[in-house]
C-alpha positions in Angstrom: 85.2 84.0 123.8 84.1 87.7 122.8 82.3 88.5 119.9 84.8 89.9 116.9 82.0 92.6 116.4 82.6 94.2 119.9 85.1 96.5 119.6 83.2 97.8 116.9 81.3 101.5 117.2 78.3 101.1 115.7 77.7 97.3 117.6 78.6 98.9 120.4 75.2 99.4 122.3 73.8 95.6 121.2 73.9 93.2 124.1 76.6 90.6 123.5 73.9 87.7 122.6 73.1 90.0 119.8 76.2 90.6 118.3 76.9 86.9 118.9 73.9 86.2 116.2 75.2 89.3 114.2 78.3 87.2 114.1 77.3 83.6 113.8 75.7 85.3 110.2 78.9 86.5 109.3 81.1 84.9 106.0 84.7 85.6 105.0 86.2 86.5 102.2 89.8 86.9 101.2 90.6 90.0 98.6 93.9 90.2 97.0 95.8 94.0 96.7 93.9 96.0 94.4 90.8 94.2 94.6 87.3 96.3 94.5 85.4 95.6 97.5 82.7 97.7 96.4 82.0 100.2 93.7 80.6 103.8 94.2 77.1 104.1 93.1 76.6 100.1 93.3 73.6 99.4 96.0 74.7 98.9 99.6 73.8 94.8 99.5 76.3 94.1 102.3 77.8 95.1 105.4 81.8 94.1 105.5 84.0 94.2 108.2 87.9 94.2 108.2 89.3 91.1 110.0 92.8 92.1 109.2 94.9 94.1 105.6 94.2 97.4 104.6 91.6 99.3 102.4 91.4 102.8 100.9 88.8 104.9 100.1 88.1 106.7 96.9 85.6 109.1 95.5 84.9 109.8 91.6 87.2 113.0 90.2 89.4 112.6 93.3 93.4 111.1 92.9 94.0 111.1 96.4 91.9 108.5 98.7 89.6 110.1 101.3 90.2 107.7 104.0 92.1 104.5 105.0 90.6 101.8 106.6 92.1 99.0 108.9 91.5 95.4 110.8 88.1 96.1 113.1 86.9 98.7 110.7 83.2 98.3 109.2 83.4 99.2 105.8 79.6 100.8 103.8 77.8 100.2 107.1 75.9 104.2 107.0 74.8 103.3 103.3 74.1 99.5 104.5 71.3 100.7 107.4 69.9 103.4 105.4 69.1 101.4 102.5 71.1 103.6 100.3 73.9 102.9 97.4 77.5 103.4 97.7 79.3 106.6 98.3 82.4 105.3 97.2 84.6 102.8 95.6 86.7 100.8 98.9 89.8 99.1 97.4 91.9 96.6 99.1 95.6 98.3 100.0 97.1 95.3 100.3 96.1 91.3 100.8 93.2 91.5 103.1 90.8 89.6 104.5 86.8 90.9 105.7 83.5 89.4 107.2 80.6 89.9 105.3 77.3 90.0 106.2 74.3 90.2 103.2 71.2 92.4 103.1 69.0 88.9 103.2 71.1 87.9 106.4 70.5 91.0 108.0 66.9 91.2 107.5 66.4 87.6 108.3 68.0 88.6 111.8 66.5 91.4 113.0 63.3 89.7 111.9 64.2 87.1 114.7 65.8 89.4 116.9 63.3 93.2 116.5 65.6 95.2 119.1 69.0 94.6 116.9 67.8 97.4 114.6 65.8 99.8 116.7 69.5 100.0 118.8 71.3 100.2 115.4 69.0 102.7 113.9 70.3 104.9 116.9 73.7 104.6 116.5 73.3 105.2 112.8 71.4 108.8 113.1 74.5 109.6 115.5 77.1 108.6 112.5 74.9 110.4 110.3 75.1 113.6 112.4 79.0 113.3 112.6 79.1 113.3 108.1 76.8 115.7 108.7 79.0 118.3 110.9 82.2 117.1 108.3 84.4 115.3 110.4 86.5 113.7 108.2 88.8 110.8 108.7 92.5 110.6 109.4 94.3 109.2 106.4 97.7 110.4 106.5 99.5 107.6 108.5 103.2 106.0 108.9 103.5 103.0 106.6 103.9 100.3 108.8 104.3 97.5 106.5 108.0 98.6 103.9 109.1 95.9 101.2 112.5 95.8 99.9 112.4 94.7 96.3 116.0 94.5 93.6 115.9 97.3 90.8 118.6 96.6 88.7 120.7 93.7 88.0 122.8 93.6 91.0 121.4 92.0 94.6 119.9 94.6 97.1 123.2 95.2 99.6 122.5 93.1 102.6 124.4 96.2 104.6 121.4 98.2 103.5 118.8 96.2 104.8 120.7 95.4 108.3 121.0 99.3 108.6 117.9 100.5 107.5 116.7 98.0 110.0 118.7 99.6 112.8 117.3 102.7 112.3 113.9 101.9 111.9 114.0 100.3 115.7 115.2 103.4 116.8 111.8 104.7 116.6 109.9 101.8 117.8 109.9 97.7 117.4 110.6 96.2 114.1 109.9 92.4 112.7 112.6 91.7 109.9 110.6 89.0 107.9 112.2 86.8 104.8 111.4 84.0 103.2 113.8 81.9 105.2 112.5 83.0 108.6 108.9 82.7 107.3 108.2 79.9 108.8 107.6 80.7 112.1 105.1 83.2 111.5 103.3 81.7 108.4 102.6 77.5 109.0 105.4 75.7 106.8 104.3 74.9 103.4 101.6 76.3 103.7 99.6 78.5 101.0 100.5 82.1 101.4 97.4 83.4 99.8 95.5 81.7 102.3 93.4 84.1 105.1 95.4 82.4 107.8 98.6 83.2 106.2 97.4 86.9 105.2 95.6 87.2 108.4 99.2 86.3 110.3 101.1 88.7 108.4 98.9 91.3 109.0 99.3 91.0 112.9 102.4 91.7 112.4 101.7 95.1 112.5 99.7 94.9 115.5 103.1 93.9 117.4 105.6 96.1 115.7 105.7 99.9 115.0 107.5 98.2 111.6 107.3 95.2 109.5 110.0 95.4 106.8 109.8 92.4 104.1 112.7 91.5 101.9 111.8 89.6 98.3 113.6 87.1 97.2 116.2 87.8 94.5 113.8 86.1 92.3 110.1 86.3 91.8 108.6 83.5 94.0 105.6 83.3 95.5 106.7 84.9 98.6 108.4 88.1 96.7 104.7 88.7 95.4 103.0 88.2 98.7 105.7 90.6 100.1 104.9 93.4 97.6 101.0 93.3 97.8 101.1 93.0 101.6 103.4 96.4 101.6 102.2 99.9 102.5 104.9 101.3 100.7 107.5 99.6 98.3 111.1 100.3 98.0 113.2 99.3 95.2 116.8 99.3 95.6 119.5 99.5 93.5 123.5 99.9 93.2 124.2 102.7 90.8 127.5 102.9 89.2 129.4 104.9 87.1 129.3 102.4 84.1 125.5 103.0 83.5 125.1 104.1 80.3 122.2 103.5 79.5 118.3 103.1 80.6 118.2 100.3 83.4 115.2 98.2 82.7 112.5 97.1 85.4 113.1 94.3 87.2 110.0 91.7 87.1 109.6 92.7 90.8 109.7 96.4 89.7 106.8 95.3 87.3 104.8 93.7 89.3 104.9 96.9 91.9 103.8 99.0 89.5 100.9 96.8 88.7 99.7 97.4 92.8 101.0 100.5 93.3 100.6 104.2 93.0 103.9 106.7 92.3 103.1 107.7 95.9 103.7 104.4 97.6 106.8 103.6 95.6 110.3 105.0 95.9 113.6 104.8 94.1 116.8 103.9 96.6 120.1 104.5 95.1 123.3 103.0 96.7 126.8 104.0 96.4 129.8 103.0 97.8 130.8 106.5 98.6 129.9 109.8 98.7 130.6 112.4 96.1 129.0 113.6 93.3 125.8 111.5 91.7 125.5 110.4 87.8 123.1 109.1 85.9 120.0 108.6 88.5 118.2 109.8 85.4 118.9 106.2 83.8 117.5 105.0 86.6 114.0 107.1 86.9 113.2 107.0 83.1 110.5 104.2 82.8 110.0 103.8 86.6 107.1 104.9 88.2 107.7 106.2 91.3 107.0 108.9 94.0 110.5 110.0 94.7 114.4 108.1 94.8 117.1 108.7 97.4 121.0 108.2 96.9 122.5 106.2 100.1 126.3 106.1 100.2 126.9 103.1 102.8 129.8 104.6 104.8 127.5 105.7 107.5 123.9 106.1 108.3 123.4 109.7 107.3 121.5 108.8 104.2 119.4 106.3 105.4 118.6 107.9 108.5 117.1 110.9 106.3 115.3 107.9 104.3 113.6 106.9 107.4 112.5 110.4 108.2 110.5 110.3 104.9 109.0 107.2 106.0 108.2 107.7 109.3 106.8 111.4 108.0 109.3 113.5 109.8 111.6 114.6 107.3 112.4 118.2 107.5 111.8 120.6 104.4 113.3 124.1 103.8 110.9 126.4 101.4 112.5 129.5 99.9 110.6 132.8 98.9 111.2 134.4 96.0 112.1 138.6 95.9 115.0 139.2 94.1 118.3 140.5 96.2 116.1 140.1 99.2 117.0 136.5 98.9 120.3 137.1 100.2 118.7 136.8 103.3 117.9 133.0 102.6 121.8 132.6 103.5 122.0 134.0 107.0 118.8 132.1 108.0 120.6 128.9 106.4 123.4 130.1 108.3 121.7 130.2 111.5 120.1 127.0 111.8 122.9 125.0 111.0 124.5 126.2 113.7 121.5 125.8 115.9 121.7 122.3 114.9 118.5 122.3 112.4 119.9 120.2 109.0 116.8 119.4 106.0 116.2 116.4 104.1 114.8 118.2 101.3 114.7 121.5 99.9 112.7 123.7 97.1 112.1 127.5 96.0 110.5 129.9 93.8 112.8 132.5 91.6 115.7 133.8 93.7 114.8 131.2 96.3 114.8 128.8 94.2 118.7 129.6 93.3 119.1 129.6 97.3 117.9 126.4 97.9 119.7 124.5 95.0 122.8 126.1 96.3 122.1 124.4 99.7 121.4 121.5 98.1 124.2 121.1 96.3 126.1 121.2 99.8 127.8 124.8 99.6 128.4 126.2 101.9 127.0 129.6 103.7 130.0 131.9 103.3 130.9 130.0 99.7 127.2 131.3 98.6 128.0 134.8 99.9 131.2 135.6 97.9 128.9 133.4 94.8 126.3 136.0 95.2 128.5 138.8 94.8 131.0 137.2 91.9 127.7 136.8 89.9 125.4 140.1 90.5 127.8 142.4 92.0 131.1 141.9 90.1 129.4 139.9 87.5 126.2 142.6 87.3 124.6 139.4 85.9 121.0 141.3 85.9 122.7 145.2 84.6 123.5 144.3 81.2 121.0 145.6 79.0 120.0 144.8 75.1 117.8 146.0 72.7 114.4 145.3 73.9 113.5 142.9 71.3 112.8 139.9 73.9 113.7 141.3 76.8 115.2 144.3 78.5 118.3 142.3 80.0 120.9 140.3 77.8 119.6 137.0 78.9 123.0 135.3 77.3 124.9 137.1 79.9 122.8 136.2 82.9 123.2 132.5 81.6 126.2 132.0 81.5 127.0 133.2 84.8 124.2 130.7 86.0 126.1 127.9 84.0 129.0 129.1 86.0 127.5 128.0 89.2 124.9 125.4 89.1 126.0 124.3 85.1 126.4 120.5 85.0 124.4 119.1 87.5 120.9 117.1 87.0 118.4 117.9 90.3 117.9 114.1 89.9 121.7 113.1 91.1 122.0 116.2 94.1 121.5 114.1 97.1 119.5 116.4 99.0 115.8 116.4 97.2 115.2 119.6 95.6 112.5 121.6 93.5 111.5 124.9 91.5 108.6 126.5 90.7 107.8 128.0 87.5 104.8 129.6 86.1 104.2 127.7 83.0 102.6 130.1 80.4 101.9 127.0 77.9 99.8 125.5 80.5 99.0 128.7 82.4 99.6 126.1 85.6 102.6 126.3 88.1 105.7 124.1 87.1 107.4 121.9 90.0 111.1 121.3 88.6 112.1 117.7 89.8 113.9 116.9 86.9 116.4 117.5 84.4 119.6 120.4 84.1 119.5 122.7 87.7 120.4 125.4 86.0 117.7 125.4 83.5 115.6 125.2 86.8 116.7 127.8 88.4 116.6 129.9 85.0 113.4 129.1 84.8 112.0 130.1 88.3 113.7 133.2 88.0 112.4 134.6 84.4 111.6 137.7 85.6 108.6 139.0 82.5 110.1 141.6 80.6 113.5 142.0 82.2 114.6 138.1 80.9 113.0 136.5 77.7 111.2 132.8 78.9 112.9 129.8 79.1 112.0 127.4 76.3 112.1 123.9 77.3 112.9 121.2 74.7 108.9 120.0 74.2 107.7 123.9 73.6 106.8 124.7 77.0 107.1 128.8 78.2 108.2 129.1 81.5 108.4 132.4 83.4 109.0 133.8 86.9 107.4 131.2 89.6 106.1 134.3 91.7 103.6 134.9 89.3 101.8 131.8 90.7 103.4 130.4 94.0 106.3 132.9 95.4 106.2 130.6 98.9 105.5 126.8 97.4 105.0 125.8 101.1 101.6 123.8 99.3 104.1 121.9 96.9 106.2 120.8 99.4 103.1 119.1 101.4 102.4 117.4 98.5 105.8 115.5 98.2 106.6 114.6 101.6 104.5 114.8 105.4 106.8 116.8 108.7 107.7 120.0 109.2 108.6 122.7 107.3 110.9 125.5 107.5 108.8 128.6 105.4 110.9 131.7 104.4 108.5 134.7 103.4 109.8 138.7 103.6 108.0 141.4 104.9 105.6 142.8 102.7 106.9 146.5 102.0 104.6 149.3 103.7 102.6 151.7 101.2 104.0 153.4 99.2 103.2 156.4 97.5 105.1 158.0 94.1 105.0 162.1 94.3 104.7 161.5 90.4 102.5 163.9 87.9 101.3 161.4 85.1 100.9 164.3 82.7 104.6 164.9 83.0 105.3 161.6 82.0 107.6 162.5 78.3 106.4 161.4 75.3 109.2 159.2 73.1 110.5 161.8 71.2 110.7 164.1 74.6 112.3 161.6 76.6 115.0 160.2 73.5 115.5 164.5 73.7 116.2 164.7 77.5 118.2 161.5 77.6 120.7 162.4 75.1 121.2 165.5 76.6 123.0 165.3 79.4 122.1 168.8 81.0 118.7 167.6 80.3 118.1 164.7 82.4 117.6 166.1 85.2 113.9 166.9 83.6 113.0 163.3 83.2 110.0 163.1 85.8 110.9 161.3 89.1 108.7 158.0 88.2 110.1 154.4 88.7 111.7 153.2 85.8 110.3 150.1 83.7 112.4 147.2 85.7 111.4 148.9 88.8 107.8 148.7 88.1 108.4 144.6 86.6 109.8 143.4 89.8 107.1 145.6 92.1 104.6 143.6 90.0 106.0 140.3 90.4 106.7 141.1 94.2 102.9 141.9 94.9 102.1 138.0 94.4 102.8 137.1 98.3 100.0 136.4 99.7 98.3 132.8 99.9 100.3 130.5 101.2 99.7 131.1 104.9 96.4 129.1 104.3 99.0 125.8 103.6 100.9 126.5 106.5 100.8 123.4 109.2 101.2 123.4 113.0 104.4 121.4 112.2 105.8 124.3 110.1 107.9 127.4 110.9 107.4 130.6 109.8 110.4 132.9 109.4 110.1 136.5 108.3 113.1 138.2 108.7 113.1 142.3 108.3 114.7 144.1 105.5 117.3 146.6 105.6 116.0 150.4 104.9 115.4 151.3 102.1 116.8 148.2 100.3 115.0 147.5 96.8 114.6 143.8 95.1 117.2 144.5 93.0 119.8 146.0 95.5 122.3 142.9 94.9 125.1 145.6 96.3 123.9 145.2 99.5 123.4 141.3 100.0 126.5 140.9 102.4 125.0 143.2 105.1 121.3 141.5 104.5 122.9 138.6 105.1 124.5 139.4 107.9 121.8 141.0 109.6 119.3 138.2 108.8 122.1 135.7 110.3 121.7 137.7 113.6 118.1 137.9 113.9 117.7 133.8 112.6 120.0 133.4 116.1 117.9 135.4 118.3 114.5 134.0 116.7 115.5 130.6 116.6 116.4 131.0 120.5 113.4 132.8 120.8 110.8 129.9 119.7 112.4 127.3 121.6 112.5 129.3 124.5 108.6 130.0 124.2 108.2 126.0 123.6 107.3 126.7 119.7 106.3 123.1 118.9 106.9 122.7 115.5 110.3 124.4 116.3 110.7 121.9 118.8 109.9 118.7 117.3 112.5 119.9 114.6 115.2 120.2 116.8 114.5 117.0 118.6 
């Protein structure tokens, strides 16, 4: 029988009598989900080694764990040979079990057995060489291991499951395990907590590219071994148009958000239909989690784009912003739906961010074109002026042709995700927009300084222009989902130069002359006028993002007509147009050249 240590790295160059003594020292312990292993800064007493479960890795000041450990994994072993304390804190990810080996152990056997450590101190200079050089560990995997848990008072649809399940095999093997077909994969009546029983479940995942769990409708035993065994937890439940009020936690729900992080725990909405989503608001306020999703059970649609968020692969679409140049955000659109390219999630900055909540709300292209031009052209929704008290622009005016078009409708209850960036000036931080009324969103992203007063939330919080901060959120939308990306940025306008003599520039009382004279005007000096020079300012911020960009996301950067400016809204049909051409040719282009990201999207 081999030695559990010898698939093991740093055991790697013993002889197997050696790591049969390592071995033969070894003890095991079981650790429940969310159990501290060991504790940065706590001396390095033991060596542990995962037998099977899950740990994560975490360092002081940082949210997000640094690595992710599973079964054969040695766990503080660099810190253990040095003599050293811990680097960091090693919690278990879900029910676990490890073999643990003490410092008095350790030192007992190599006094038996001298040419363990003079092998192991070899191995441990080259692991000290790799830290050294920064090679970091992968930690952004698939969750393997996907509970199903009731939200709500109503049962979790057994349609949902059954189809969720379908589609998860399409990507690899799946084990469907309840408590009624426990049995023959945990012995019969025996005690779930036990290492056997976790240590069976566990290998699950070894078989299967998935292992989805179902609770029980009530909170038994095995409805709590099924949530701290997960990777990622999803709580299910039937909205309906006769929610009224807040939805309280289920004791399932409670118990989740006693194991888990927002980031491991997501919302799943079903409906019997399709059409337009209330009140997921109801649903979100007092639950902790990452994200939600609407399913409508008619087809697989919705929870096919669930499973790409799972398995990593859904597709994002991240809008610029730069003012009537956005227009072109349409043709692109245009363009990859046609070359088959559909997202699962979409978000923007200022005139991007109105794009993207248009696709979102299912519109489509040539509906947003004649939109565009009802609300700045015909509407002139940014040419009414005021007295420049708050703002050049009558923001009242701009508003209400925004309420016109995206008024009634919380981002919570679109079904495709969405977000907008802000620039907060309370916080003097950027604002991601997940919640609450889209139009006040979009408002928000798109309060340009100076032209449009701030928007004011209800707490007291300023809000501005997102370009100030993040004018391509391409970083934001790694942060709420892993896949590919397509990333809208415009070419950044060549130099140039203003033929203007600043001591011409009028003084008030010279220009109030010249501009109520009409044959006067004509002396005003040729310098950009005071919107002009806003958006210019605003438009500088576009450089950045290109150092968030993955290998699994496109780039597009479609030219700009000739002398267009960012406030040419009269010309928006033919940017559109033009930008639908070249989105055809470029699109063909990529996948001709075997562009992997573009690939892997269209696959």
């Amino acid at each position: 029988m081999s030695s559990p240590l010898a698939s093991i790295d740093i055991f790697g160059d013993l002889l197997p009598a050696e790591r049969a003594a390592i071995a033969a020292e070894l003890t095991t312990l079981r650790l429940m989900r969310g159990d501290v292993l060991v504790h940065q800064g706590a001396p390095a007493d033991a060596l542990f080694i995962v037998e099977s479960g899950r740990f994560e890795v975490t360092v002081a000041g940082e949210e997000v764990p640094v690595a992710e450990l599973g079964a054969g994994a040695p766990i503080g072993e660099i810190a253990f040979l040095a003599g050293g304390t811990r680097t960091a804190t090693v919690t278990a990810a879900r029910d676990s079990v490890v073999m643990r080996l003490s410092r008095s152990q350790f030192d007992a056997l190599c006094a038996r057995h001298p040419e363990i450590w003079s092998r192991l101190a070899a191995t441990l200079a080259v692991r000290l060489a790799d830290q050294t050089v920064g090679r970091a560990r992968h930690t952004d995997h698939i969750p393997r291991i996907i509970t199903i848990i009731q939200a709500g008072t109503r049962p979790v649809p057994s349609r949902f499951i059954e189809r969720l399940a379908a589609v998860l095999a399409r990507y690899g093997s799946l084990e469907l395990v309840r408590s009624g077909n426990l049995a023959r994969i945990v012995e019969a009546g025996g005690d779930l907590d036990s290492p056997a029983a976790t240590s069976a479940l566990n290998a699950l995942e070894t078989r299967h590219d998935f292992v989805l769990l179902v609770a029980d409708e009530e909170m038994t035993p095995w409805s709590e071994k099924a949530i701290r065994q997960a990777d990622l937890i999803l709580s299910v439940g039937t909205a309906g148009v006769d929610t009224t009020e807040m939805v309280p936690l289920t004791a399932h729900e409670q118990f989740a958000n006693s194991h888990f992080r927002p980031q491991s725990h997501r919302l799943v909405l079903i409906h019997p239909k399709r059409g337009q989503a209330k009140g997921a608001a109801l649903w979100l306020d007092g639950r902790s989690v990452g994200a939600h999703h609407h399913v409508a059970l008619i087809d697989d649609d919705d929870i096919e784009r669930l499973a790409r968020f799972i398995r990593g692969s859904a597709m994002g679409f991240v809008a610029c912003g730069g003012g009537a140049f956005c227009a072109a955000h349409t043709g692109l659109y245009k363009a990859m739906i046609e070359r088959g390219i559909s997202f699962d999630i979409m978000g923007g900055t200022s005139g991007g961010s109105a794009m993207a909540a248009a696709f979102a709300m299912g519109i489509s292209p040539e509906e947003i074109v004649e939109a565009t031009h009802e609300m700045f052209v015909r509407g002139k929704a940014l040419r009414r002026y005021t007295w420049p008290r708050f703002s050049l622009l009558d923001h009242t005016h701009f508003d209400r042709q925004l309420h016109a078009h995206y008024g009634g409708i919380d981002i919570e209850d679109l079904w495709i995700p969405y977000f907008a960036i802000s620039t907060n000036l309370s916080r003097h931080s950027v604002h991601c927009h997940r919640r609450g009324e889209l139009w006040a969103a979009v408002r928000s992203s798109g309060s340009i300084p100076g032209l449009l007063p701030p928007y004011y939330t209800p707490d007291g919080e300023m809000l501005v222009d997102g370009a100030l901060m993040d004018n391509v959120p391409i970083g934001i939308m790694h942060d709420l989902k892993r896949g590919p990306n397509v990333v809208v940025s415009f070419e950044t306008p060549q130099l140039q130069r203003f033929e203007v003599k600043y001591d011409a520039l009028p003084s008030r009382s010279e220009l109030l002359m010249r501009l109520l004279l009409p044959f006067r005007r004509n002396a005003v000096p040729p310098a950009p006028n005071l919107r002009q020079v806003i958006v210019r300012a605003l438009m500088a911020n576009r450089h950045g993002f290109e150092r968030h960009l993955r290998p699994t996301d496109v780039l597009l950067v479609p030219p700009m007509l000739d002398r267009m400016s960012v406030m040419d809204w009269g010309r928006h049909r033919e940017l559109y147009e033009a930008t639908y051409t070249w989105a055809l040719a470029e699109i063909d282009r990529l996948r001709h050249s075997g562009h992997a990201a573009l690939q892997s999207i269209a696959e």
